[in-house]
C-alpha positions in Angstrom: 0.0 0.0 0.0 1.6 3.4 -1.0 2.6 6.1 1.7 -0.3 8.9 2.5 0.5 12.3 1.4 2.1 14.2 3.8 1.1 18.5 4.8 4.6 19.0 3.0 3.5 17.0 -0.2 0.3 18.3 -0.3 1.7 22.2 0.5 4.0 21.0 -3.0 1.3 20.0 -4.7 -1.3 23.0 -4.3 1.8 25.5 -4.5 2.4 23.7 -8.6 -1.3 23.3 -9.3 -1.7 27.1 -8.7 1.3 28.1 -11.1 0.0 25.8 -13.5 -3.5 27.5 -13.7 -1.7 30.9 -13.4 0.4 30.3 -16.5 -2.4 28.7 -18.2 -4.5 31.9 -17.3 -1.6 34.3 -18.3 -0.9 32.5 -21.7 -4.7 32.8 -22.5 -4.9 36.6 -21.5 -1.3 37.4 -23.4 -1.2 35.5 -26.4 -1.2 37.2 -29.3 -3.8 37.2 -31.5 -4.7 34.4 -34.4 -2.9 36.0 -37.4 -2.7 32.7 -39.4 -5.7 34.4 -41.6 -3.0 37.3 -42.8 -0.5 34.8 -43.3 -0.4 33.7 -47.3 1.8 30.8 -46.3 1.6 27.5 -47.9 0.8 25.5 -44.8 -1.9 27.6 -43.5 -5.5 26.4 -44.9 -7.1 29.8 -43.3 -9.0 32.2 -46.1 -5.6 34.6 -46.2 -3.4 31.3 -46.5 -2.1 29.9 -49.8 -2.0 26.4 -49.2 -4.7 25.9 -51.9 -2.6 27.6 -54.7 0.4 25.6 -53.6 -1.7 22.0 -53.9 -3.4 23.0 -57.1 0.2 23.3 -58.7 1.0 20.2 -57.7 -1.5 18.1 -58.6 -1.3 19.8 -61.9 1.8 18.6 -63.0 3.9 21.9 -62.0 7.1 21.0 -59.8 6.4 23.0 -56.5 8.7 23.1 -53.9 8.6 25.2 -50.6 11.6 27.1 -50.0 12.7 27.2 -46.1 16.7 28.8 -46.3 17.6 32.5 -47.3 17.9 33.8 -50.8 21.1 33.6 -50.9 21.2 29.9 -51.0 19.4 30.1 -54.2 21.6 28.8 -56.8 20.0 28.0 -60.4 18.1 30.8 -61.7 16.4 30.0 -65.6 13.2 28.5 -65.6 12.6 29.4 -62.1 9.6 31.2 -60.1 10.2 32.6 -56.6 6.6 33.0 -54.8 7.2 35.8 -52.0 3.2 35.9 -50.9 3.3 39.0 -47.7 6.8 38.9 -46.3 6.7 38.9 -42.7 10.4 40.1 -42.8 12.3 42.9 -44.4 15.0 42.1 -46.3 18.5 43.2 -45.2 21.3 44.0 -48.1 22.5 40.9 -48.3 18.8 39.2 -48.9 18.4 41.9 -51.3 21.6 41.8 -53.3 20.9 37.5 -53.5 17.0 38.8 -54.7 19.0 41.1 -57.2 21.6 38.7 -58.5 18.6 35.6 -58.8 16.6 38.1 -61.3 19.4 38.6 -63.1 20.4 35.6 -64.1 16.6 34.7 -65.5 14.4 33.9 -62.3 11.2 35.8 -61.7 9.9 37.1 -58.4 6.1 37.2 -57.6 6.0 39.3 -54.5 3.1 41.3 -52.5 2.9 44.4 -50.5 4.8 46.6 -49.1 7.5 44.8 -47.6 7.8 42.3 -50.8 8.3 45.3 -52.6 11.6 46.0 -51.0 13.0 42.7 -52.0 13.4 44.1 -55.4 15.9 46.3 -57.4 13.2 49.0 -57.8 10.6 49.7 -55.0 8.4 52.3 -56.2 5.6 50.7 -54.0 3.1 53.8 -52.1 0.4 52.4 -49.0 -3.0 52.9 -49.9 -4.0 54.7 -46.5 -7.6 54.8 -48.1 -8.7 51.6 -50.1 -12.4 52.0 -51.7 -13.4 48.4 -50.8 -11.0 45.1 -49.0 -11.6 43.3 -52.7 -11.9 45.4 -55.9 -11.4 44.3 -59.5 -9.1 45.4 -61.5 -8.9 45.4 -65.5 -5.7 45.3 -67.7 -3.7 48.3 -68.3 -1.7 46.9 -71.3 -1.6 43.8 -73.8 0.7 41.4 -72.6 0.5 37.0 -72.5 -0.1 37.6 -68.9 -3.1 40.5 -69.3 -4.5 38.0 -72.7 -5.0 34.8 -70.2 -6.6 37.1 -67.4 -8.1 40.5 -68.5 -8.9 41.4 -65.0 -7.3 40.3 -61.4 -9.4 40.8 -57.8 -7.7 41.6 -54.8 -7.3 43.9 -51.7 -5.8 47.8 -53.0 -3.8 48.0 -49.7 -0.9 49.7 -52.0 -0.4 51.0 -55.7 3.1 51.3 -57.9 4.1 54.9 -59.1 4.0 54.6 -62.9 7.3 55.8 -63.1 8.9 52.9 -63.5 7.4 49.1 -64.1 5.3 47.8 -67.1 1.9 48.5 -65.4 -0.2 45.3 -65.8 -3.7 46.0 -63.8 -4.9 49.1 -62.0 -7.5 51.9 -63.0 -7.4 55.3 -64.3 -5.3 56.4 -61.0 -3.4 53.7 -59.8 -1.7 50.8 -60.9 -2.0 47.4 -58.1 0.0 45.2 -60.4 3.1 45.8 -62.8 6.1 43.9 -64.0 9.8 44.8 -63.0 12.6 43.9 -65.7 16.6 43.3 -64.4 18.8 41.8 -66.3 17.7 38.3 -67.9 14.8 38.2 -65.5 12.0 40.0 -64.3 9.4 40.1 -61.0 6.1 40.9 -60.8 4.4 42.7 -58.1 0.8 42.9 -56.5 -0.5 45.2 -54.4 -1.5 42.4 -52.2 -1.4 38.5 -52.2 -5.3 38.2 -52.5 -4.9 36.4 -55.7 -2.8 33.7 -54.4 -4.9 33.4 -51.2 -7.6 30.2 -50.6 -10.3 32.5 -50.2 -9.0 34.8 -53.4 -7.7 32.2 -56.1 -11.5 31.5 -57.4 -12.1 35.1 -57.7 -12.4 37.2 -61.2 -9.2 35.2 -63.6 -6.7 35.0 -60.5 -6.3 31.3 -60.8 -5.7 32.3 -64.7 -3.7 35.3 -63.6 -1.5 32.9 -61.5 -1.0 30.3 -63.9 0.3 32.8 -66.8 2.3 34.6 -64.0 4.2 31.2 -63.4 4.3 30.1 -66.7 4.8 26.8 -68.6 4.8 24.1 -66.4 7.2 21.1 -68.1 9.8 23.5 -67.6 9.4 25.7 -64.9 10.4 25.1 -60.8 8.0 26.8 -58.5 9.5 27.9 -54.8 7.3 28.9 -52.3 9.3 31.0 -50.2 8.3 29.9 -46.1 11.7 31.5 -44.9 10.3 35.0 -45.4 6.8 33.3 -43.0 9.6 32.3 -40.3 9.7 28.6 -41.3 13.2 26.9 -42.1 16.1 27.9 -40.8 16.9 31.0 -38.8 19.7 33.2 -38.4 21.9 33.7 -35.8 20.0 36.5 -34.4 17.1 35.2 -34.5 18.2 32.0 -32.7 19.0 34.3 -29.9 16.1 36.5 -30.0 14.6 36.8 -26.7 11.9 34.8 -26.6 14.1 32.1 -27.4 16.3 32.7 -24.3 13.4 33.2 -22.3 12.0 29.9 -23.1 15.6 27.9 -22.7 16.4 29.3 -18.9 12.3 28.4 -18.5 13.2 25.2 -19.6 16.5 24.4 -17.5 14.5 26.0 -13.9 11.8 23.5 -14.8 14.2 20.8 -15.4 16.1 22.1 -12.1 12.8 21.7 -9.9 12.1 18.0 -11.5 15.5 17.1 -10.2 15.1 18.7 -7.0 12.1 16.6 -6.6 13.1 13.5 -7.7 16.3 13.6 -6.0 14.8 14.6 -2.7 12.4 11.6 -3.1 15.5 8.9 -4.2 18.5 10.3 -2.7 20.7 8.1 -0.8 19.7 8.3 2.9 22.3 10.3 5.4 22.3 9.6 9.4 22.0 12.8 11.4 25.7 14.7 12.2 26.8 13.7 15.8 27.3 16.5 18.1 30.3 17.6 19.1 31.8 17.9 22.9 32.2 21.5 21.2 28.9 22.3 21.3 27.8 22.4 24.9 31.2 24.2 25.5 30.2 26.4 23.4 26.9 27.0 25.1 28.7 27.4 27.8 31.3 30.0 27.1 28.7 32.4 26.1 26.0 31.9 28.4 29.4 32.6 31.0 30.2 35.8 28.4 26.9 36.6 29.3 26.8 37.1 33.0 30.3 38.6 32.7 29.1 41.2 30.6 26.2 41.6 32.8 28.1 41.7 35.5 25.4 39.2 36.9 27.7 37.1 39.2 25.2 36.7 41.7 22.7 35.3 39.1 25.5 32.4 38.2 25.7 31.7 41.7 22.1 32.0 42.7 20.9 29.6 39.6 23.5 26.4 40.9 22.4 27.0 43.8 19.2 26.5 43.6 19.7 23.5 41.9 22.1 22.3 44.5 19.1 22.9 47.2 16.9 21.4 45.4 18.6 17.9 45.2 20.2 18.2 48.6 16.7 18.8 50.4 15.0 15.8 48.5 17.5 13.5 48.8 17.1 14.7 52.9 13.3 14.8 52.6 13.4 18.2 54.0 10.8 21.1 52.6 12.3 23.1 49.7 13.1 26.5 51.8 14.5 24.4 54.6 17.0 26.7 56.7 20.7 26.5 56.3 21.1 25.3 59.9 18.7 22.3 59.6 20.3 21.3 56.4 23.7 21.2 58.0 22.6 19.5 60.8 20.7 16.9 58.4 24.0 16.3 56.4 26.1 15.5 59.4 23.3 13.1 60.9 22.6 11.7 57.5 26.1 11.6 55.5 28.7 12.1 58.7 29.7 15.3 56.9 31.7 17.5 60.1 32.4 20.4 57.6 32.1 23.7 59.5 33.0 25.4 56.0 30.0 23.7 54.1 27.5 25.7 56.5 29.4 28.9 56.0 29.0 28.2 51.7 25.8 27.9 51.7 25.2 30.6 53.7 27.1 32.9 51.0 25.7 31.1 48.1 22.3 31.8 49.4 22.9 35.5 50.1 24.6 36.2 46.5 21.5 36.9 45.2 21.0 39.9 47.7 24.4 41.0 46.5 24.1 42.3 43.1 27.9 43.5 43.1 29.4 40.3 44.2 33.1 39.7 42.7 33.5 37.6 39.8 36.3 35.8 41.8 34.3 35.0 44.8 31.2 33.7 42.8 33.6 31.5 41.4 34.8 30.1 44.9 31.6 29.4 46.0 30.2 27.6 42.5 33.3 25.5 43.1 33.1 24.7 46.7 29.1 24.2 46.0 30.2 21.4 43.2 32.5 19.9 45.3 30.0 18.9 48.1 27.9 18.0 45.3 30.5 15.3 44.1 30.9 14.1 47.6 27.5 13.7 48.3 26.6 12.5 45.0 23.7 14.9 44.6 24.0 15.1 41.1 23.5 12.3 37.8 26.2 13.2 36.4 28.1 12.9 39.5 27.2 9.8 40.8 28.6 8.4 37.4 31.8 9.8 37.6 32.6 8.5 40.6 
């Protein structure tokens, strides 16, 4: 039958189960809210992810791959698409020079929003602070193969592209939410926003077309998915180190600290108790002494063994407690044929000491002494009666 709890155990117990609820509570209250909707990653199935667009490629022949390691690892470059679907990072130099160098050698970018506009050569991306509607349509702005197989695109105007630079694709009379980027033997295309890669977008007004002519042919192009920029893959060394990442590594090693504590006071081996040393009561004793001398309380000392000295002698006599000095004596010398005149005289002066608040250190001393010798020849005392 298993041991009973004990107070301690239980104490443990309720002390855990409270910081468990706490933390529960606390990670309920501070967590940050569900953004997997805004997210147009191709793992997330929500109406804002693009997990639709990436398993509609592949089942239609295209070669798809998800990209999880930074640009810069990005080696062959013709026939190749890079999807950047609403960076959740800005890209530093080097990012952006490995971007710049991809294009060049024949890739092609499709990137969103703001922050996938800074991934390429030329940014000349504007936030729309003032969007008519979250979903518009958009028609064509000039002829092109990817304009012929979708005359018009749908998605959210959260940005618009100067017409300074670009080949405009889609827009209206004032702005332009789509345009293509040339550099070197490749090019990128932009969107104002990655609606028409999105689950909930892709079935909306020619995007699926849109998308399709934006990746082209598919016997000979490789599609990447880029997750790295969605904080999937690998991570820098910075990020490795980021703060929430130390927080959760020392929270890791106190918990692991506390199961070990646990366990070990549970398992340990089993220790007998340190003996005492003769130092101790020595010790007790040369500052209970330091004490009185401080005090100058010598009569205390005195008074305090005496009483115990009277209170033996007069019940091993069977006389009253406050017994008189002289019918003590006279007790002792019927009893124990102790003819001492000096043992009346000492406890005479040990029982006046305590009227005698200035008594002499030395002659508190004398009589304590002279008290413990009669107690040794009378065997008054346990301790006494053993040594001799």
């Amino acid at each position: 039958m298993p041991p009973s709890l004990t107070s301690g155990d239980r104490k443990i117990l309720l002390i855990a189960g409270a910081a468990f609820v706490v933390l529960v509570v606390l990670g309920f209250v501070l967590a940050p809210a569900n953004t997997d909707a805004n997210v147009a990653s191709s793992y997330s199935t929500a109406s804002g992810g693009a997990k639709a667009a990436y398993l509609l490629l592949q089942e239609s022949g295209y070669h798809v791959e998800r990209w999880q390691h930074t640009a810069s690892k990005l080696n062959a470059a013709a026939s190749t698409v890079l999807i950047l679907a609403d960076p959740m990072m800005v890209p530093d130099a080097k990012e952006k020079a490995a971007i710049e160098q991809f294009i060049s050698r024949g890739g092609r970018v499709i990137t969103t929003g703001i922050v996938g506009a800074q991934f390429l050569p030329e940014d000349d991306s504007e936030f729309n602070p003032t969007p008519t509607k979250p979903w518009s349509e958009f028609n064509a702005l000039i002829p092109s193969a990817i304009t012929r197989a979708a005359p018009k695109i749908t998605l959210a105007p959260v940005a618009f592209w100067r017409s300074s630079s670009g080949i405009p694709l889609y827009g209206d009379e004032e702005d332009t939410v789509a345009t293509r980027v040339t550099h070197g033997n490749g090019d990128a295309i932009w969107l104002a926003s990655a609606t028409p890669l999105t689950n909930a977008g892709l079935k909306d007004s020619d995007n699926l077309e849109f998308l399709l002519a934006a990746i082209g042919a598919k016997e000979q192009t490789r599609v990447l998915f880029d997750e790295y920029v969605h904080g999937y893959g690998e991570q820098s060394a910075p990020e490795k180190s980021h703060p929430l990442m130390m927080a959760l590594v020392l929270q890791s090693i106190v918990l692991a600290i506390a199961v070990l504590f646990t366990y070990s006071r549970r398992s340990g081996p089993l220790r007998p108790m340190a003996a005492e040393t003769r130092s101790s009561p020595l010790e007790f004793v040369e500052t209970l002494g330091g004490l009185y001398q401080e005090a100058h309380a010598a009569s205390v000392a005195v008074d305090v063994y005496y009483q115990r000295f009277e209170f033996w002698l007069t019940r091993r006599l069977g006389l009253v407690k406050d017994a008189p000095v002289e019918e003590i004596d006279r007790a002792v010398r019927d009893r124990w044929q102790l003819h001492d005149d000096k043992f009346a005289q000492t406890l005479q002066a040990a029982a006046s000491a305590r009227y005698y608040p200035g008594l002499p250190q030395k002659q508190a001393l004398e009589i304590v002494r002279a008290l413990h010798d009669y107690a040794l020849k009378l065997k008054l005392f346990p301790a006494a009666k053993e040594k001799n």
